[in-house]
N, C-alpha and C positions, 0 to 999 in steps of 0.2 A: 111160644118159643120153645124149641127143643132144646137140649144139652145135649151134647158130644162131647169126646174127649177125644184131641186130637194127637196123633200118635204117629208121625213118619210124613206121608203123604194124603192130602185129602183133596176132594176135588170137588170142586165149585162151579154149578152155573159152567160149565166146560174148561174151568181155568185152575189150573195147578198150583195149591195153595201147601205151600211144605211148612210144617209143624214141627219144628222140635224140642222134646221134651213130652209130656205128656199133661198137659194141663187143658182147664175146660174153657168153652168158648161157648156163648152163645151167638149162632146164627140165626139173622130173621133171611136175610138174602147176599146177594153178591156184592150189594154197594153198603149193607150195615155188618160190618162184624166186628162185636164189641168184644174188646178184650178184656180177660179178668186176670191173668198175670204177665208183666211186664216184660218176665225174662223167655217169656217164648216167642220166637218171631215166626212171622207168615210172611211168604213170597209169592209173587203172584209167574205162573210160567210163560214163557215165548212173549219176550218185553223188545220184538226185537224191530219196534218202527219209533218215531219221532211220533205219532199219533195215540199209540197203546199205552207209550208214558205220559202225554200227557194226560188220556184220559184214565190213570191209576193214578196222576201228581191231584187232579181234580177229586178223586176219591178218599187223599190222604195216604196213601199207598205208597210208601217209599221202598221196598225190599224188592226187589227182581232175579229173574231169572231172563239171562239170553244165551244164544245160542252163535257161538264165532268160528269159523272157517278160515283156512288160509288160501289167497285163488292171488296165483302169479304174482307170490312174494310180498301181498297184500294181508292185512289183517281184518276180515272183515265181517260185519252183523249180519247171521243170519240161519239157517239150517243148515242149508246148501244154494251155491248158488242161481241156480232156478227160483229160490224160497226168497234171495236176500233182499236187503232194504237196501241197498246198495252204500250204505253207509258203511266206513270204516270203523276199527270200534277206536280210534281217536277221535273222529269225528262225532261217535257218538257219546262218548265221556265227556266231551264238550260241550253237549246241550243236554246232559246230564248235569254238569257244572249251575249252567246256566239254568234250568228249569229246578232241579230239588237238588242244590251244593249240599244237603245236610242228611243225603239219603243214608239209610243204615245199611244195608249189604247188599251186594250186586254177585249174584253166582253166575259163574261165566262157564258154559256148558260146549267146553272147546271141542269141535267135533273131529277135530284132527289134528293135537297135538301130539308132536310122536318125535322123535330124537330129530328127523330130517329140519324139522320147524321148531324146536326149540329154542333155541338163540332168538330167532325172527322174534316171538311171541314174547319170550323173555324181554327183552329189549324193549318191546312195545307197550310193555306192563310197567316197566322200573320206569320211562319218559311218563306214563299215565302218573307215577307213584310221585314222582318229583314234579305234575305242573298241580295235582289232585288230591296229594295223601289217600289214595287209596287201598294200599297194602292190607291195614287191617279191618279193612270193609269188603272185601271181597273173594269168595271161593272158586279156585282154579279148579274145574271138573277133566280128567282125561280118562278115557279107554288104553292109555297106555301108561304104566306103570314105570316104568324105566326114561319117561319123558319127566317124570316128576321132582326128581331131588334135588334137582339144583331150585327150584320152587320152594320147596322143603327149608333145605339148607339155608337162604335168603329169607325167611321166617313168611312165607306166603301161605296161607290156608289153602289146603290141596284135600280134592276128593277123588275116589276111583268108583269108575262105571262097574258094576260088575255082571255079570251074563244072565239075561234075561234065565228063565226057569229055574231058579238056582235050589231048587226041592228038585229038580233031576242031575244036577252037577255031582259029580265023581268027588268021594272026598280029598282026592289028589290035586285036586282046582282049590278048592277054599284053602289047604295046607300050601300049595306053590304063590296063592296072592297074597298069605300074611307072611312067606317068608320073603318077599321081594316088595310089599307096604315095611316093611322093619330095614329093609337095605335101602330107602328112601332117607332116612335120616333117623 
């Protein structure tokens, strides 16, 4: 068995296991990864079928990562929808309920959260928040910054995408995202 120390992002057997904190893990494979401290969690990426959860609930796997779209006023699982599962993500909180009630965080990887669909998604979170208590189990991801504060504000854990190459990014981009991450709340 190797030792690693998991730091950000690691990748697994093809699947997107996020680490945070920096604490050590041994890996034998994808279905053993034994943990040696409690306070770091793993998530596994693109959790976004009725089949991929159960076979991570079969694993012992509770942390996810999906990916949600908005398609004609609809809230719904998936990348895009060419990609989706055709499941709503109430419908899929549902058989989340019902297959792992006791999961520990759900990152919700909005691919198009942006002012136009704010309210929509908002709404469809606080109905999740009051049949589920999900609020503080779950991380809102957007590419738009200015869709985030009323998230914020509502005490929701909020994350921001930021631009792929970021060792080539202008330092005028990193100083305009922490001054508009701090007018979030």
């Amino acid at each position: 068995m190797k030792k690693v120390n998991v730091f950000a992002l690691l990748i697994c057997a093809g699947t997107l296991i996020a680490g945070f904190l920096h604490h050590k893990y041994t890996i034998n494979a994808y279905q053993d990864i034994e943990r040696e401290n409690s306070h770091t969690v793993l998530a596994v990426h693109r959790v976004n079928s009725e089949a991929k959860l159960d076979e991570l609930r079969d694993k012992g796997i509770s942390n996810i990562e999906i990916d949600v779209f908005v398609d004609n006023g609809r809230v719904m699982v998936g990348h895009e929808l060419a990609s989706a599962s055709s499941l709503t993500l109430e419908q899929y909180f549902d058989i989340v309920h019902k297959k792992i009630p006791d999961f520990g965080f759900i990152w919700l990887d909005m691919k198009d959260l942006n002012i136009a669909n704010e309210s929509l998604i908002y709404n469809s979170l606080m109905t999740l928040d009051r049949l589920y208590r999900i609020k503080h189990r779950v991380l809102i991801e957007s590419r738009y910054i200015d869709a985030l504060p009323r998230f914020v504000r509502e005490g929701w854990s909020t994350g921001y995408y930021l631009r792929y190459e970021l060792a080539a990014q202008n330092p005028a981009y990193f100083a305009d995202v922490i001054k508009a991450l701090d007018a979030t709340g």
